[in-house]
N, C-alpha and C positions, 0 to 999 in steps of 0.2 A: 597569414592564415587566421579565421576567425572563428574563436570558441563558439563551442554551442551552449545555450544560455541551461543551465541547472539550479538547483535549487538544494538547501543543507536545512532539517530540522532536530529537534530535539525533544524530547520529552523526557522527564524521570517520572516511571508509575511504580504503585504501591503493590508490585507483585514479583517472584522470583524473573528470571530469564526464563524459564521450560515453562510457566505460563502462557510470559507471556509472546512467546514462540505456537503454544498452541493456540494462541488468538487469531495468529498470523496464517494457519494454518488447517484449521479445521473447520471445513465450512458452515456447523452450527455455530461458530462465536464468531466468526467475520459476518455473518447476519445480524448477530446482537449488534454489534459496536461500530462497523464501519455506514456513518451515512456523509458521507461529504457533501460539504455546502447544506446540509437538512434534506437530501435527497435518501428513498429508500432502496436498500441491499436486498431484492428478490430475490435470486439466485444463485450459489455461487458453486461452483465446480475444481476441485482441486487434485491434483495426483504432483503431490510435493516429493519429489525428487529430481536430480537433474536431467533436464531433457524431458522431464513431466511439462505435463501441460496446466494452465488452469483458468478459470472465465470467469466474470464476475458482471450481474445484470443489474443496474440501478433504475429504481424507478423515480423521475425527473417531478417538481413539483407540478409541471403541466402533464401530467401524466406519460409523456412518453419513455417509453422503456432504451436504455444504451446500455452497451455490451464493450467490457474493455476482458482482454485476454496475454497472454502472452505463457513464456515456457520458461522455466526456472535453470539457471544458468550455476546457479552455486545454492546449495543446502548444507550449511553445520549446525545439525538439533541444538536449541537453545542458544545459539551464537548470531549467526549470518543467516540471511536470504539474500540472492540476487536474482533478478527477473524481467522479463523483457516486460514492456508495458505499449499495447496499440489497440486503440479504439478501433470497432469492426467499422466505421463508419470510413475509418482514415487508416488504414493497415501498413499506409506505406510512411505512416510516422512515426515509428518504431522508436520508443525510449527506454531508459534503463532505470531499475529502482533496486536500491539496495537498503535492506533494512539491517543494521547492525545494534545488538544488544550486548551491555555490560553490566556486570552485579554490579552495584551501587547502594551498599549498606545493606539495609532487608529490600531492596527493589530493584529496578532493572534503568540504568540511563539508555533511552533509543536512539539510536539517528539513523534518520531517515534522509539518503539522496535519492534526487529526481535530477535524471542527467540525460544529455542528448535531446534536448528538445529543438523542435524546428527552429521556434524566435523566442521571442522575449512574451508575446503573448499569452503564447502557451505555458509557458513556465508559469505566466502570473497566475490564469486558472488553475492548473495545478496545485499551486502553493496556496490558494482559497479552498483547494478542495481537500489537498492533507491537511488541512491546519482543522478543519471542523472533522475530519477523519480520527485524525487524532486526539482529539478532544473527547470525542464516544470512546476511543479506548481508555483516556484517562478515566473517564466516571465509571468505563464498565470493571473497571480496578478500584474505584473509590471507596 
């Protein structure tokens, strides 16, 4: 039987956990901070809790607009999020993200997996696109 290809990151930023849970979570600061690969965070739709739903609209440097969504499978304020994650383009690619935070002196260690992906390509996009993701949350804590 063959695993499906995932991905594990990390970051330590300079803000509490209930921060930076509200980053994750409030769609005015997931606007500020999330642009992956340098793409922009138009719109983004959230009702965080389990079995909530929530969308998120990037706008591409060729201008065209993608819409990635899915429904929150685990919420503990200031700890965990887990959530389904499928682009409306490809709905039947369904993968999973879990963001897990830990005090870490005065700030918060993240890790972030991305699991369930189709192949190994996608994983690699992915992991181009959290890492510059992540990166906007680091400065937007700096």
């Amino acid at each position: 039987m063959s695993t499906q290809p995932s991905l594990t990151l990390q970051r330590r930023l300079n803000a509490s956990p209930a921060k930076v849970f509200g980053a994750w979570t409030q769609p005015a600061q997931i606007l500020k901070w999330m642009h992956p690969s340098g793409n922009e965070m138009i719109d983004a739709e959230m009702d965080v809790r389990v079995d909530g739903r929530y969308r998120l609209v990037m706008r591409w440097a060729d201008g065209e607009a993608h819409e990635v969504g899915g429904r929150y499978l685990e919420v503990v304020p200031d700890a965990k999020l887990v959530f389904t994650w499928a682009w409306r383009s490809t709905p039947e690619r369904e993968s999973l993200v879990t963001v897990a935070l830990k005090p870490d002196g005065d700030g918060t260690l993240l890790t972030l997996t991305h699991g369930q992906f189709l192949d190994e390509d996608a994983r690699d996009k992915h992991a181009i696109g959290w890492a510059a993701g992540l990166d906007g949350l680091e400065r937007y804590f700096a």
